[in-house]
C-alpha positions in Angstrom: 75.6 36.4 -91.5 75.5 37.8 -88.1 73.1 40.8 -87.4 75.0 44.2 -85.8 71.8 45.1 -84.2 71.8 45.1 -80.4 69.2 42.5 -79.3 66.0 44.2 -77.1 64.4 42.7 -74.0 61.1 43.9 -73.3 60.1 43.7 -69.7 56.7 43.7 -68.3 55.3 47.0 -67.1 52.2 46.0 -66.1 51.2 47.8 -63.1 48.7 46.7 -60.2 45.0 45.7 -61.2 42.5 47.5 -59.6 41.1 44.1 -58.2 45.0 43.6 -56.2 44.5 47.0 -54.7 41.3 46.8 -53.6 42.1 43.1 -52.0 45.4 44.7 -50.4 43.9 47.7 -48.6 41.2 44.8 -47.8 44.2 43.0 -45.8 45.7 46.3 -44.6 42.1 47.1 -43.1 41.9 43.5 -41.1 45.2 43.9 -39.8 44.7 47.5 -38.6 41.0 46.5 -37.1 43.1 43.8 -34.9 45.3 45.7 -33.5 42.8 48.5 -32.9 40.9 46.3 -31.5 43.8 44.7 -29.4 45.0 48.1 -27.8 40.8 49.6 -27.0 40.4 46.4 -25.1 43.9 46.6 -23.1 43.1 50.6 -22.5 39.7 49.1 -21.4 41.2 46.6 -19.3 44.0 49.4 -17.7 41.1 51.7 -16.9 39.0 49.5 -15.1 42.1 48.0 -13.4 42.9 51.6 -12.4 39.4 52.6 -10.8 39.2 49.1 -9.1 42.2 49.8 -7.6 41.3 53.8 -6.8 38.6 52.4 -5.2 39.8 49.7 -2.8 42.5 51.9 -1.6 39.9 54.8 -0.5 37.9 52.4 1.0 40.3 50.4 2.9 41.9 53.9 4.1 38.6 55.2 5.1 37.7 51.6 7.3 41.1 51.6 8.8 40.9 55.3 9.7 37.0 54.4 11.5 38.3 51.6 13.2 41.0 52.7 14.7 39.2 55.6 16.2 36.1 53.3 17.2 39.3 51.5 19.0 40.7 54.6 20.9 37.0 54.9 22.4 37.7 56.3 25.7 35.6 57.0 28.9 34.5 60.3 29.6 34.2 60.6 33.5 32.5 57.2 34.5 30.3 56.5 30.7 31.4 56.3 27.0 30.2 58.7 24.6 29.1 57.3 21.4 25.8 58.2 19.4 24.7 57.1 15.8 21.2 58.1 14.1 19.8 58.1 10.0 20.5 61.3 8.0 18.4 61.8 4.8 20.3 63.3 1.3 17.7 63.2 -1.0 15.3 60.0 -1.0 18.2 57.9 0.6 19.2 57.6 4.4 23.2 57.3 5.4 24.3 55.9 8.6 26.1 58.9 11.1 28.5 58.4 13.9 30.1 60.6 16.7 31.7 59.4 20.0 34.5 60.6 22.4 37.8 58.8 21.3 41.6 59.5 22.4 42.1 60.0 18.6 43.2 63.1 17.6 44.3 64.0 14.7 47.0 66.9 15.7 47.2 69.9 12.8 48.1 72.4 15.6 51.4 72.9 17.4 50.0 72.5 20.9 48.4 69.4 20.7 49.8 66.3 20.2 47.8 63.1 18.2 45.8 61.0 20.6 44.5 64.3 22.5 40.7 63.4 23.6 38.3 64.9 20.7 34.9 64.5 19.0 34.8 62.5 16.7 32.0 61.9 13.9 31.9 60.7 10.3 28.9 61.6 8.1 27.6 61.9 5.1 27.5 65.1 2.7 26.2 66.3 -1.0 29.1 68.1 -2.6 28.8 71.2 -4.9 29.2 68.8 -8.0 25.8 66.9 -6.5 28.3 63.7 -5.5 28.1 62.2 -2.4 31.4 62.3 0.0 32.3 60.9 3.6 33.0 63.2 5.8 35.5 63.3 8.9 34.9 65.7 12.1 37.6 66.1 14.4 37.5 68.3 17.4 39.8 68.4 20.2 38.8 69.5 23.8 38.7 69.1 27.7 35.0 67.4 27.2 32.8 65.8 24.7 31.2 68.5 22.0 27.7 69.2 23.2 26.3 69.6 19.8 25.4 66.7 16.8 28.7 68.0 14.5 27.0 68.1 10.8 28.8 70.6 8.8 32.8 71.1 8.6 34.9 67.8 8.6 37.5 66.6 6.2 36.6 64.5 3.1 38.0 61.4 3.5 35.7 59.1 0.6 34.2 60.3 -2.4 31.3 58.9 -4.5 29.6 57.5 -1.6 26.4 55.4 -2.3 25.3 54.1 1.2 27.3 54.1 4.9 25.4 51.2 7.4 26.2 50.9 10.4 25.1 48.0 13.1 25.8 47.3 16.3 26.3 44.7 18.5 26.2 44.2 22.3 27.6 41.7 24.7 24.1 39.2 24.4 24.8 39.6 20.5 21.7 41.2 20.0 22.1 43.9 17.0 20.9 47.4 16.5 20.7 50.1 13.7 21.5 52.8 16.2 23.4 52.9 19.2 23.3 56.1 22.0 24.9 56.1 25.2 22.7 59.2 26.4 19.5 56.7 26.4 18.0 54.8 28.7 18.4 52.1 27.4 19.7 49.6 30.0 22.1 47.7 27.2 23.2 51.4 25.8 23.3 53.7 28.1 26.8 54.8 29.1 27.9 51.7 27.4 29.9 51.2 24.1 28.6 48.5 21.6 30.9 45.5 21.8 31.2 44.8 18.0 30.7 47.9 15.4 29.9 46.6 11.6 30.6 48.5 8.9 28.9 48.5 5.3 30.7 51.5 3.1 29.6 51.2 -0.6 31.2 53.5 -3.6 29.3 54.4 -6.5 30.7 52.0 -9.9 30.6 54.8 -12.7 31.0 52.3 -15.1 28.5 49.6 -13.9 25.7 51.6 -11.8 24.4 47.6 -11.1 27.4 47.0 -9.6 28.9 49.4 -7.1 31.9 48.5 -5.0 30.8 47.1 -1.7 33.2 46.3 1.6 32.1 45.9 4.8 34.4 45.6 8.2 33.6 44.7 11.7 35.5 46.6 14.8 35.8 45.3 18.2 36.0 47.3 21.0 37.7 46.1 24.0 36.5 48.2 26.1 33.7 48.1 29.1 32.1 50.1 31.3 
């Protein structure tokens, strides 16, 4: 004889142990760790890539812009006009430059670019206590009279050291060059070769600071 009852299937409802929860959010936390790890070290990566690259292009700027007004060095009367001497900021000496180019930078309607001017690039704390490379740029008739140390543009930030040697035509090198001397190899004369040696503070790596260093002929003789 057949039963009317309905037949009952009992199903499981065991839910998750404590021990599968604890191995799951285990997993979850490896996976999540990886890619955490993953993205910090390609935002490390992109950050460094950037300053690098913030870097080079101020520096190469800031050479180019030197040597192409060491190249417009121009006579004034029958001499050149070029001096360079040490400045002390703080306990470390930067190298200074001013001479007498046809390199003008024109801001003003009545000049045009490539007017004679004084020309100097030099060193200078800012307000913030960082170091920056300054540009002076004076137009006139004649060379400035005076050393220009204040005023200028900033053309380089976090500036570490500025060297400067030069070079004349027996190949003999010196740490300062003036045409105002005595000097029978300098006076009235420009250096034939110009090397530069511009380094940038690294704030990441103080041990490693960015260095670049460029050399400018100047074909041009008494």
């Amino acid at each position: 004889m057949m039963s009317d009852r309905p037949s009952v299937h009992y199903q499981d409802s065991r839910g998750f142990t404590l021990l599968e929860i604890l191995i799951a959010i285990f997993i979850l936390g490896i996976v999540l760790s990886t890619i955490y790890a993953a993205y910090s070290g390609t935002l490390t990566v992109v950050r460094e890539l950037d300053d690098d690259s913030r870097a080079y292009a101020m520096a190469r700027i800031t050479l180019d812009k030197m040597s192409g007004d060491l190249s417009s060095l121009q006579r004034f009367g029958d001499a050149f006009v070029l001096q360079s001497e040490k400045r002390r900021i703080g306990n470390r000496e930067f190298g200074s430059i001013s001479f007498w180019s046809a390199a003008h930078l024109a801001f003003e309607e009545e000049l045009l670019s490539g007017y004679p001017a004084s020309i100097a690039y030099f060193v200078r704390e800012d307000k913030d206590g960082g170091l920056s490379l300054r540009r002076s740029d004076v137009a006139g008739a004649e060379p400035a009279k005076d050393k220009q140390t204040g005023g200028g543009i900033i053309i380089c930030e976090n500036v570490q050291a500025l060297n400067l040697i030069f070079y004349d035509e027996g190949g003999q090198y010196y740490d300062s060059w003036d045409t105002a001397s005595s000097s029978a190899s300098q006076k009235g004369k420009p250096p034939v070769l110009v090397q530069i040696e511009l380094i940038l503070k690294n704030a990441r790596d103080a041990e490693k600071p960015y260095k670049f260093i460029t050399r400018v002929f100047l074909p041009v003789r008494k």
